[in-house]
Backbone as a ProteinNet text record, in pm:
[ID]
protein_1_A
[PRIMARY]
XXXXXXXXXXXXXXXXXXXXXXXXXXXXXXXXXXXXXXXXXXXXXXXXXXXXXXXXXXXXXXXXXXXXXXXXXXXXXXXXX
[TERTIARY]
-1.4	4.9	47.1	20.3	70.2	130.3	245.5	352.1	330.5	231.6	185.1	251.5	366	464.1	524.3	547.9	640.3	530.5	377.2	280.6	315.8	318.2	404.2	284.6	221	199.2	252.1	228	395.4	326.3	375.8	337.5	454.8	388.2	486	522.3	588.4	533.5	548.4	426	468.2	514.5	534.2	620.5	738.5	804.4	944	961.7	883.3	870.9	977.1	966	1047.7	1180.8	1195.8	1273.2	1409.5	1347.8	1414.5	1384.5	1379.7	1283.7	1361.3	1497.5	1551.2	1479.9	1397.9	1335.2	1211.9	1108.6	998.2	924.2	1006.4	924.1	940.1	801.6	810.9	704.9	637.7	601	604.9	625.9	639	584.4	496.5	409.8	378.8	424.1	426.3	215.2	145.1	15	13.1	-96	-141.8	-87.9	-112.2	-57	-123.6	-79.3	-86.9	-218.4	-177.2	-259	-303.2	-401.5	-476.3	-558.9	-652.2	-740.3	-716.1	-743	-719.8	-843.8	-872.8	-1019	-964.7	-987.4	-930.9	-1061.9	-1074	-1146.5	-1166.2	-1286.4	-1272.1	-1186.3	-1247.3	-1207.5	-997.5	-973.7	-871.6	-778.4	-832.2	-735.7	-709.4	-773.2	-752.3	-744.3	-643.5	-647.4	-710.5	-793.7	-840.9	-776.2	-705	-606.2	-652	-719.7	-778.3	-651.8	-619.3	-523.6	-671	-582	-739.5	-560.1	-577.3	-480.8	-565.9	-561.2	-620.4	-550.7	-403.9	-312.4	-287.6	-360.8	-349.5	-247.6	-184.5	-22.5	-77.8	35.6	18.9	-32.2	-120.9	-99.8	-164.3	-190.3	-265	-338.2	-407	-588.9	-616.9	-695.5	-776	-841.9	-786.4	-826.5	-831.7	-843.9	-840.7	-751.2	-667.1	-570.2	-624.8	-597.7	-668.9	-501.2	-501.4	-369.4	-374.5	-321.4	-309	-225.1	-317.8	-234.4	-149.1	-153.1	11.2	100.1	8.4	171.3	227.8	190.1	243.9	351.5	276.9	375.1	494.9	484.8	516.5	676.5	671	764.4	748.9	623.8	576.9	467.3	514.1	378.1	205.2	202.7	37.8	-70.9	-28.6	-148.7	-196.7	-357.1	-432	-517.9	-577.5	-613.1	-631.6
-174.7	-316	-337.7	-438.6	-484	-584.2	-603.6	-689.2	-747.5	-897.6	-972.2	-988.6	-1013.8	-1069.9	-963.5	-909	-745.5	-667.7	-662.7	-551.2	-430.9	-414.1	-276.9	-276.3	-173.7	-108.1	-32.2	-86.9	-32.3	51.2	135	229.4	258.4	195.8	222	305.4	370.4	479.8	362.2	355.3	324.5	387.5	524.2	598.3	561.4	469.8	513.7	332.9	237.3	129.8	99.9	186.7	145.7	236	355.1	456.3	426.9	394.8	385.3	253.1	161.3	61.5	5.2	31.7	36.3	82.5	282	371.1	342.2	279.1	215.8	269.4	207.9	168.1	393.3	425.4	568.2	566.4	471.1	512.6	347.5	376.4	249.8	302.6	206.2	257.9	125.3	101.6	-2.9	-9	-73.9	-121.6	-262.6	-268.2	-377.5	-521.9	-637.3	-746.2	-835.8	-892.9	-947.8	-866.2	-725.7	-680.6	-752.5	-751	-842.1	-753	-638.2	-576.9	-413	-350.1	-240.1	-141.8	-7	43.4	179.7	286.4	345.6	489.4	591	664.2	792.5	902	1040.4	1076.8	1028.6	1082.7	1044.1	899.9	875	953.3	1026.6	1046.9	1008.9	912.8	788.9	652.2	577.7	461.6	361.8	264.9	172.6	37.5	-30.1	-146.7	-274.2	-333.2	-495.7	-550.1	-564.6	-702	-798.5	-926.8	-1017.3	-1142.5	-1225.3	-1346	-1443.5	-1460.7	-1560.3	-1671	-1692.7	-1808.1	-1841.9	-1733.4	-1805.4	-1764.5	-1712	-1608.6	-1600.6	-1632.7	-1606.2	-1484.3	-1427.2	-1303.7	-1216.8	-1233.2	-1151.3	-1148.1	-1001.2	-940.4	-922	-943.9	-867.4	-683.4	-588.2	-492.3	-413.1	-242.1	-162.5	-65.5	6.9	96.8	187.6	327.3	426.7	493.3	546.1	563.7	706.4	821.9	942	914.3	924.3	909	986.5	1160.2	1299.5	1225.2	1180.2	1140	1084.4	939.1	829	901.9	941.3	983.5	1080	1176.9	1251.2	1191.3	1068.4	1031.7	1025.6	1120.2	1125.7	1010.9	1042.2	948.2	955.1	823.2	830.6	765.3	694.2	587.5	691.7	754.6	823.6	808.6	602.2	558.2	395.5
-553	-528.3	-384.3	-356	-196.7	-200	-97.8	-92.6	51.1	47.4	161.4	236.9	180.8	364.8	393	345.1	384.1	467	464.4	509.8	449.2	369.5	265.4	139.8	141.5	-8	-81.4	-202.5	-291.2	-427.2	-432.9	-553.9	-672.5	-768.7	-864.9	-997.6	-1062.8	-1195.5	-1302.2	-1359.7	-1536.2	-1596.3	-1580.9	-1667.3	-1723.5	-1601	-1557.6	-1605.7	-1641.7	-1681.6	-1800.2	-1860.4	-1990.5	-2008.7	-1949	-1981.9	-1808.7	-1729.2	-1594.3	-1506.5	-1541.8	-1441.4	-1319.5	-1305.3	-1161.6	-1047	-1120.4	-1010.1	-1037.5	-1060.2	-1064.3	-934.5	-816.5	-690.1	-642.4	-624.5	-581.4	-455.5	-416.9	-234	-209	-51	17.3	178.2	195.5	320	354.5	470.6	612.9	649.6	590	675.2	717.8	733.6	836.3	773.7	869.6	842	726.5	586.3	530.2	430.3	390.7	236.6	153.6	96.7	15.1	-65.6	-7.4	-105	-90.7	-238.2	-265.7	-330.1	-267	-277.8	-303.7	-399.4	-393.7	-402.3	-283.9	-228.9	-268.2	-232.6	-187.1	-311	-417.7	-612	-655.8	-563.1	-575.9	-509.5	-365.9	-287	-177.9	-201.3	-28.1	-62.2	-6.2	-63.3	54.8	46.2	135	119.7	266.9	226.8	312.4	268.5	362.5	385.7	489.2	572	569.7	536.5	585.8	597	715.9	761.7	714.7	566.3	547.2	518.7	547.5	587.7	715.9	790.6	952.4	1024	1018.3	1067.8	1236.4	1320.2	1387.2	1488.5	1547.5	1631.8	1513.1	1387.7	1320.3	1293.3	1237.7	1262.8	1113.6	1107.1	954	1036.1	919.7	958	850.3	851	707.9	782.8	691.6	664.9	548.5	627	498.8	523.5	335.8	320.5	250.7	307.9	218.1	49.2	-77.1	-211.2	-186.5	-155.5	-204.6	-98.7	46.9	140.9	85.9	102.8	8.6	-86.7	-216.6	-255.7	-257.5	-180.4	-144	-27.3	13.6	94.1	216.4	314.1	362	471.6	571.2	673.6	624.9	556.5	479.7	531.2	618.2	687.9	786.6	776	804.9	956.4	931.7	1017.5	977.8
[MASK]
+++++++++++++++++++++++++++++++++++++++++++++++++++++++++++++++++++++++++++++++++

């Protein structure tokens, strides 16, 4: 999921939904301004992330962010390009 005003895509376990849901949130990765769409690549190991400013934000671009899935999760630097 993506969290618009933050620029943050957020990955979360359902696992952990019912048994732990404090630790829910397991990657957090900083992309582009104002996330909106999610594509997921290369047999679900690349994630594709649309910024689109479609509220008009100042100084911001619509662009794509490709996101490594193991970085991401992994804790790791995942934004690829």
């Amino acid at each position: 999921m993506t969290a618009r005003e933050s620029d943050f895509l957020l990955g979360f376990s359902a696992a952990r939904l019912l048994h732990d849901p404090a630790h829910t949130l397991i990657a957090r990765v900083r992309v582009g301004e104002a996330p909106v769409g999610l594509a997921l690549v290369k047999n679900g190991t690349r994630l594709v992330v649309a910024d689109f400013n479609r509220f008009g934000a100042q100084n911001a671009t619509s662009s794509l962010a490709v996101v490594s899935v193991a970085a991401a999760m992994a804790g790791k630097p995942a934004v690829l390009g």
